[in-house]
Phi, psi and omega in degrees: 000133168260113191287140188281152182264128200268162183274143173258142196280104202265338181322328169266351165289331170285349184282310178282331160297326182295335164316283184305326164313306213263348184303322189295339200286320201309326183295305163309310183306021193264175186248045196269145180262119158305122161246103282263188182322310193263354205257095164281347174283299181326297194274342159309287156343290183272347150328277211293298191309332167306304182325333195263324164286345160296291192319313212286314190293326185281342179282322153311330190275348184275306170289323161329303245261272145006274234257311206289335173302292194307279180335313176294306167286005163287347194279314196264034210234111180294181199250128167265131191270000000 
């Protein structure tokens, strides 16, 4: 006995590429500057920018974080007469 040969069903393969397409394009579009291989001037630059944008967020998040500690201990610390 011989198994019937079953159709493969091509429908889903053009479906997940156009998926996997357009999901890839969204990753190109960012607004990262390429630099070539070698350009140590380049990838320096953007080191330090990353850098300088890491620090502001964490120092905002540092000063939240601050201001919410004071407030808590001012709630628990009693009022003297």
């Amino acid at each position: 006995m011989t198994k019937p040969k079953r159709k493969e069903n091509n429908f889903f393969i053009p479906i997940f590429s156009l998926i996997f397409f357009f999901s890839y394009i969204s990753f190109l579009s960012s607004e990262e500057i390429s630099c070539k291989k070698f350009d140590i001037k380049c990838k320096t630059n953007n080191f330090i920018e990353e850098t300088k944008e890491y620090q502001k967020k964490d120092l905002e998040d540092a000063k939240k974080q601050i201001k919410k500690t004071k407030e808590g201990i001012i709630k628990l610390v009693p009022k003297r007469n």
